[in-house]
C-alpha positions in Angstrom: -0.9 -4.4 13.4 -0.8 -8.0 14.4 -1.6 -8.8 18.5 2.4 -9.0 19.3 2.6 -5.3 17.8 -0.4 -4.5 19.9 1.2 -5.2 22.6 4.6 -3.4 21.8 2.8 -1.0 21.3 1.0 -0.6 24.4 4.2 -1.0 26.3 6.1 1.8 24.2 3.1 3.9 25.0 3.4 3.2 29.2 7.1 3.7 29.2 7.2 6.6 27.1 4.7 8.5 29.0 6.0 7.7 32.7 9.4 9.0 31.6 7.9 12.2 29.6 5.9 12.2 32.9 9.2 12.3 35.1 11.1 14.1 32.9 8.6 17.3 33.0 8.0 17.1 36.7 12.1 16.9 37.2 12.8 20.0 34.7 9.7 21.7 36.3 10.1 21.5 39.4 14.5 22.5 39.2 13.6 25.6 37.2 10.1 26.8 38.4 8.7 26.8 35.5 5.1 25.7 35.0 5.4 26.8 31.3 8.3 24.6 31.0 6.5 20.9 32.5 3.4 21.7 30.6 6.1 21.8 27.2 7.8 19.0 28.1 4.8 17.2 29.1 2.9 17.8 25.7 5.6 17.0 23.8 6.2 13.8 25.4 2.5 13.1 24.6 2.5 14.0 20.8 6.4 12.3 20.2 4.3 9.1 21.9 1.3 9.7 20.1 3.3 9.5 17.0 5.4 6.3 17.7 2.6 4.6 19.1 -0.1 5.2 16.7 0.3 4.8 13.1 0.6 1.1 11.9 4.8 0.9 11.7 6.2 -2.6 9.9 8.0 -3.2 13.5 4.6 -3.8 14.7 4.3 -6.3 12.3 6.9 -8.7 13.2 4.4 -11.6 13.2 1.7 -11.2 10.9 -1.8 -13.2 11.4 -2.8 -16.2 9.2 -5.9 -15.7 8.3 -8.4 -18.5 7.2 -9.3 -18.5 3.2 -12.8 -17.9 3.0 -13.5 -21.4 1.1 -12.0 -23.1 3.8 -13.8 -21.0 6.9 -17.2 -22.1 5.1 -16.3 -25.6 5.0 -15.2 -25.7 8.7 -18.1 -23.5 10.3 -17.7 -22.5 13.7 -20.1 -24.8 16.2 -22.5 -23.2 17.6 -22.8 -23.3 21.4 -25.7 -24.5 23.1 -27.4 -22.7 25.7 -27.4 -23.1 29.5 -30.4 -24.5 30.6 -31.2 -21.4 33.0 -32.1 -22.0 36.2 -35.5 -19.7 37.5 -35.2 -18.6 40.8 -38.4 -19.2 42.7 -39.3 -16.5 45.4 -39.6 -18.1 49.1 -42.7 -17.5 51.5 -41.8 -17.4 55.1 -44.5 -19.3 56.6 -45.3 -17.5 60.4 
């Protein structure tokens, strides 16, 4: 899953669990049922679960290219240098 599908992904996931959300609260609530929002509510959660999760190729619209690894060795990532850290001295109140 490249970072676009990530991100479709994580939108799919919000929508579909605010309208499963709405949808079991609505039907809940008109009939009386608790029985019938707790349904509707798992549901929602296992249909999302399924669209969400597994690795579909329309998350992978835009695929990564990836460094060869002959080439990443010959351009190495620099290294950073350290901070130089500042110590923090402890004042005496002089009375």
């Amino acid at each position: 899953m490249d970072l676009q599908g990530q991100k479709l992904s994580e939108h799919l996931m919000q929508i579909l669990l605010v309208v499963f959300a709405i949808a079991a609260f609505t039907t809940g609530y008109m009939t009386g049922s608790f029985e019938n929002m707790l349904l509707i509510s798992v549901g929602g959660a296992v249909l999302t679960l399924l669209i969400t999760v597994p690795d579909w190729s329309f998350f992978n619209r835009h695929p990564l290219n990836w460094l060869a690894s002959q080439e990443a060795e010959q351009n190495p990532k620099p290294k950073l240098q350290p901070s130089p850290s500042k110590r923090f001295t402890k004042k005496t109140s002089s009375k």
